[in-house]
C-alpha positions as CSV (number, residue, x, y, z in Angstrom):
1,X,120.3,128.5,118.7
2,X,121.3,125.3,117.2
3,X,119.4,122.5,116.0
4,X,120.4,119.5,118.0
5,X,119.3,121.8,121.2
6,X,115.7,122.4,119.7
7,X,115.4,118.3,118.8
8,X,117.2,117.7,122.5
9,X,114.1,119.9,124.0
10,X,111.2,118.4,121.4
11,X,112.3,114.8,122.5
12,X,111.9,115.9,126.7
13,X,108.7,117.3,125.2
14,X,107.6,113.9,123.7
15,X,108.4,112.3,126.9
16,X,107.6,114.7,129.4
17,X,111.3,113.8,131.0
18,X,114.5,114.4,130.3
19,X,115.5,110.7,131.7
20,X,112.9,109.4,128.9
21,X,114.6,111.4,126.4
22,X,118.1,110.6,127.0
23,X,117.1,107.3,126.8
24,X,115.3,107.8,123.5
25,X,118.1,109.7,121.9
26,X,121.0,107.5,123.2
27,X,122.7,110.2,124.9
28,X,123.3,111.3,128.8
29,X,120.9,113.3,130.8
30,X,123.2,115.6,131.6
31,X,123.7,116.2,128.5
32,X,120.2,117.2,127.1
33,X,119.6,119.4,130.6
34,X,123.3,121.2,129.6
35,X,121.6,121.9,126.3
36,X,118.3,122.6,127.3
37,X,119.4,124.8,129.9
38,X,121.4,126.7,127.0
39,X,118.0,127.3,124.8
40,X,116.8,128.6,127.7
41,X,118.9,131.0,128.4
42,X,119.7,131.8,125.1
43,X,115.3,133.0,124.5
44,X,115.0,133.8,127.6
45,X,112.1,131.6,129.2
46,X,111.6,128.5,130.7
47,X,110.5,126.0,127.9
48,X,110.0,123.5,130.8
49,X,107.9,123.6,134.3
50,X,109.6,120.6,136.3
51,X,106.9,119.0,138.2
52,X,107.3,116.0,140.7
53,X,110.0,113.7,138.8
54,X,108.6,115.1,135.3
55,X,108.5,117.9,133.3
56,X,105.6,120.0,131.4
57,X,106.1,122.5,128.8
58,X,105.4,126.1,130.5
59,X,102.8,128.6,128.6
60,X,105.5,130.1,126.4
61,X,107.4,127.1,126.1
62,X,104.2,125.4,124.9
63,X,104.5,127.8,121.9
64,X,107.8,128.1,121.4
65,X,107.9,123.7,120.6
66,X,105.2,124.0,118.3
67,X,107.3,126.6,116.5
68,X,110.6,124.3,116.7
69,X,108.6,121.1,115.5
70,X,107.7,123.3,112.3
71,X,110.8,124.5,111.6
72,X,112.9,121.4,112.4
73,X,110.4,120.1,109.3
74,X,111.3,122.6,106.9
75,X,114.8,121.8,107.3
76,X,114.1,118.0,106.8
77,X,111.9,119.1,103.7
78,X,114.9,121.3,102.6
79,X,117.3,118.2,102.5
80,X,114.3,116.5,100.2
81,X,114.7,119.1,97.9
82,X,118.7,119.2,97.6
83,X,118.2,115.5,96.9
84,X,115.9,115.8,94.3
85,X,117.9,118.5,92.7
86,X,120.9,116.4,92.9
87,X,119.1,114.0,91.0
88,X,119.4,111.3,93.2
89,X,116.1,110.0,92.1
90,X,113.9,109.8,89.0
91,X,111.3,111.6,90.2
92,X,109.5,112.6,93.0
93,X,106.0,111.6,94.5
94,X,104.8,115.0,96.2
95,X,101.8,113.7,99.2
96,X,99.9,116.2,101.6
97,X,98.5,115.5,105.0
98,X,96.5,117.5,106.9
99,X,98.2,118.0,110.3
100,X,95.0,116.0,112.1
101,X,95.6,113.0,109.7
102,X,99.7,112.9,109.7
103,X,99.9,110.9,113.0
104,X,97.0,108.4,111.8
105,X,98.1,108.0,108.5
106,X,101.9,108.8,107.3
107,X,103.9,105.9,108.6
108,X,101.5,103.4,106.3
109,X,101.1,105.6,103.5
110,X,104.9,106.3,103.0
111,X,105.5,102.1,103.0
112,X,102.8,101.7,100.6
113,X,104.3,104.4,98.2
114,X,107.8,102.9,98.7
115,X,107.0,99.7,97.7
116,X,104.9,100.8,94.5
117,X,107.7,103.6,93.5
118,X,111.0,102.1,94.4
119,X,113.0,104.4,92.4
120,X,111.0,107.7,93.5
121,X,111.8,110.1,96.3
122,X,108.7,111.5,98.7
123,X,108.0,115.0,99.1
124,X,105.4,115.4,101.7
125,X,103.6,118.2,103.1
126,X,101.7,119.1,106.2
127,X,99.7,121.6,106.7
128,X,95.4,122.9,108.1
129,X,93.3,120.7,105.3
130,X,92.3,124.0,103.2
131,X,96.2,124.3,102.4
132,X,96.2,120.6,101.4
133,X,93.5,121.0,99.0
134,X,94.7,124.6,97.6
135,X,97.8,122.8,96.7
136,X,96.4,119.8,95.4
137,X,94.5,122.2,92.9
138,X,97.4,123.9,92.2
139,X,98.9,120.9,91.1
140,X,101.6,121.2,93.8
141,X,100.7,117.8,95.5
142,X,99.8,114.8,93.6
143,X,97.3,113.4,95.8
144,X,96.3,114.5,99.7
145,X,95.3,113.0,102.8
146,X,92.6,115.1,104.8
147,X,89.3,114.3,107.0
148,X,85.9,114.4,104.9
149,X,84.7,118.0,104.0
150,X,81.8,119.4,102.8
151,X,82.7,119.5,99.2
152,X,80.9,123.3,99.3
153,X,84.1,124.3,101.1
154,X,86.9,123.4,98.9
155,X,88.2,124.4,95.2
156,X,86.6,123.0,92.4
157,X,86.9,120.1,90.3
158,X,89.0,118.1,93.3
159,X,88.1,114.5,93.5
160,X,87.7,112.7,96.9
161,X,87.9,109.2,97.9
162,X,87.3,107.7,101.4
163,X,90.0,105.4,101.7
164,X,89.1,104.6,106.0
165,X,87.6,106.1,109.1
166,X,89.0,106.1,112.6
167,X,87.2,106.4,116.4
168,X,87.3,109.9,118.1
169,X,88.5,109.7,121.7
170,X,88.2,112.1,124.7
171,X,91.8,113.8,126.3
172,X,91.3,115.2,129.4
173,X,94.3,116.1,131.8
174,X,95.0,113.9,135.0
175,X,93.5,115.9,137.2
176,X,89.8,116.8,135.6
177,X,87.0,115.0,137.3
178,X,86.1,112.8,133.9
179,X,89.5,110.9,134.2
180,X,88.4,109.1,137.3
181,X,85.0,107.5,135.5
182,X,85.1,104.5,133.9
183,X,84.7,104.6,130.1
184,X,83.0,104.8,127.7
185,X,81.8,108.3,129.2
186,X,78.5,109.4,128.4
187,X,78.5,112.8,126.0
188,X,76.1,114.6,128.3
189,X,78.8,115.0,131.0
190,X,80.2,117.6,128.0
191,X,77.5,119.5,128.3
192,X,79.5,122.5,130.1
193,X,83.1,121.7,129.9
194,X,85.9,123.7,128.2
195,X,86.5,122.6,124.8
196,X,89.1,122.8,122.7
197,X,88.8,122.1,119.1
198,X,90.8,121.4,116.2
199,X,90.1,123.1,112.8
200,X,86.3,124.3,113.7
201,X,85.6,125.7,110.1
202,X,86.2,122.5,108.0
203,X,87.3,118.9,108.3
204,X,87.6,116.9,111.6
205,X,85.9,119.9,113.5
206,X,83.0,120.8,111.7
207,X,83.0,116.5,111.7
208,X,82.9,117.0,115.5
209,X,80.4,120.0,116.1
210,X,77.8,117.7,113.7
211,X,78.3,114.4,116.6
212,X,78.2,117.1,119.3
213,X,75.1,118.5,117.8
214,X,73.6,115.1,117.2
215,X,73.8,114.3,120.8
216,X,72.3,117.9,121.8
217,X,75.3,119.4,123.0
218,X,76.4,123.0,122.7
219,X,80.2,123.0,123.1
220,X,81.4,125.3,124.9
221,X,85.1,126.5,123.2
222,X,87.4,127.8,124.8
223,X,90.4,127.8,122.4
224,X,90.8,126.4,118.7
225,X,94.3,124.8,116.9
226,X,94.8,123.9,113.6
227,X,96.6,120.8,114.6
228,X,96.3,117.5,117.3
229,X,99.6,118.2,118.8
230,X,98.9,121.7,119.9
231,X,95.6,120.3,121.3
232,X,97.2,118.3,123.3
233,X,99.4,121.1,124.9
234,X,96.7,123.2,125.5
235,X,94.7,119.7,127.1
236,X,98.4,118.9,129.1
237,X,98.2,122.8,130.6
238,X,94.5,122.1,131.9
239,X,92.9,124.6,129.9
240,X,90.1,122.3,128.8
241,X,89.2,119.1,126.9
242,X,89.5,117.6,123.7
243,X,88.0,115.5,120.9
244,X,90.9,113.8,119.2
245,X,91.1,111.0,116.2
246,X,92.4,107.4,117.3
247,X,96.1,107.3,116.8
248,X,98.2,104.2,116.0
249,X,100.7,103.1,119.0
250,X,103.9,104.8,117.3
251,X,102.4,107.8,118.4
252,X,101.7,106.5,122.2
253,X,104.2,109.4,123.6
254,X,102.1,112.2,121.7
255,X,99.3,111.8,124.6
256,X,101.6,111.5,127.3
257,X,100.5,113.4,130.4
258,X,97.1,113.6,129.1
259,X,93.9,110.4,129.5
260,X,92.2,109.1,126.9
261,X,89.1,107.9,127.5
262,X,86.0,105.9,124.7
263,X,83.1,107.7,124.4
264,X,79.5,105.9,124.9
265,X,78.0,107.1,121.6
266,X,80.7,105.7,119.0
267,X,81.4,108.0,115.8
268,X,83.8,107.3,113.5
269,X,85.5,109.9,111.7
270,X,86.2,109.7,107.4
271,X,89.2,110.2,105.7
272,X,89.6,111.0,102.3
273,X,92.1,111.0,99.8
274,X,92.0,114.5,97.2
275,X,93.3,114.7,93.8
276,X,92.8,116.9,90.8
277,X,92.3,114.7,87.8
278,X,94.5,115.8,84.9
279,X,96.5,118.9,87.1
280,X,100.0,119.1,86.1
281,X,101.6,116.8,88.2
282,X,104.6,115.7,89.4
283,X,104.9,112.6,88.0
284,X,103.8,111.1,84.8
285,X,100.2,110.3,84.0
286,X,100.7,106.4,83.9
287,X,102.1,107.1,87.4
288,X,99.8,109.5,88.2
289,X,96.9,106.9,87.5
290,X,98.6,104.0,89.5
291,X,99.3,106.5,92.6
292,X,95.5,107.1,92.5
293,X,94.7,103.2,92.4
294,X,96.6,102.4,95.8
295,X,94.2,104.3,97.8
């Protein structure tokens, strides 16, 4: 299994069409189907259904991207490290996300850090939101990005800021009877549908459950992720609905194959930065203060 052939089937994935990714990547079609066709062989399963002139991930294939996305990471983290170890910088700024944050967030977050530490590398770190703020207390992160909690939840003597909030959306798949109405759709139609939900024990779920609640609905849950993307996926293979954060356009071929739809009552979700005043971090303290004073 080689590591171009899992990025070749992640970018079909992204674009739900192996024309879209060839495209994408610069390469032939024939190419990526060659190497797709490979992977395939080589697990044994069908990552792809091929449906009309696209493609959708099948159930195991579903699984098995999530997987590759993950590991694909590491290795991009691992080259991080070697450079840090090299000493190619002076030191690095370590930054968690929570994996429902990373798509709304990272992009602006890494320019703003860039410009303020021009001769620091990045180490960042995604991961549910109670790993974000265990390693933020362990002084393993210097600051991290996660939706509001209930401060009952998470380690002691963290410090939170709320540095912006975004709109939560509806993703249904093509064919559910909601993605003919016209938006905004009214909550009550909720009442009995399949619902997914992401992280339902803290953060942007229990977030969720207290707007559903509000509105006097009793979700009805069907399956639970600890990240958007896998959402999605599960919302792409009709399995039910989802709630899901307002994403900036970069990510416009995340929802791919899925609708998005305004809801009537309008909620807006918090996010929050975490740090642990005076943890051992890793960079210095005069650092450490001006990293807190961007957000």
């Amino acid at each position: 299994m080689k590591d171009t052939q899992l990025k070749y089937a992640l970018a079909a994935w992204k674009e739900l069409s192996f024309t879209g990714a060839a495209e994408k990547l610069n390469i032939s079609q024939s190419a990526i189907s060659q190497q797709i066709s490979l992977l395939e062989r080589e697990i044994g399963f069908a990552i792809f259904d091929r449906v009309g002139n696209g493609i959708k991930p099948s159930y195991k294939g579903g699984l098995f991207l999530i997987q590759a996305d993950q590991a694909l990471s590491g290795i991009n983290n691992l080259s991080n490290i070697a450079q840090q170890l090299n000493g190619e910088f002076n030191n690095f700024v370590s930054l968690g996300f929570s994996s429902n944050v990373t798509d709304i967030l990272l992009q602006a977050i890494i320019n703003k850090i860039k410009k303020a530490f021009p001769g620091s590398g990045l180490n960042i770190i995604t991961g549910t939101t109670r790993r974000i703020h265990r390693m933020v207390f362990q002084g393993r992160l210097d600051i991290g990005f996660t939706f509001d909690v209930d401060k009952d939840l998470v380690p002691p003597n963290l410090e939170f800021k709320q540095v912006t909030n975004t709109e939560l959306y509806l993703a249904l798949y093509p064919t559910h009877r909601l993605a003919k109405y016209k938006p905004p759709i009214e909550l009550l139609e909720l009442q009995k549908e399949p619902l997914i939900v992401n992280e339902p024990d803290i953060g942007l779920g229990v977030l969720i459950e207290k707007f559903l609640k509000k509105a006097g609905i009793v979700p009805r849950v069907v399956a639970t992720s600890d990240n958007i993307h896998s959402s999605i996926m599960l919302v792409r293979n009709g399995l039910g609905i989802t709630l899901i954060p307002s994403i900036h356009d970069e990510a416009e071929t995340l929802f791919k194959g899925v609708i998005l739809k305004q809801t009537k009552s309008k909620f807006e979700l918090p996010i929050i930065t975490v740090h642990r005043e005076g943890s051992k971090s890793k960079i210095d303290q005069s650092n450490s203060a001006r990293l807190y004073q961007l957000f």
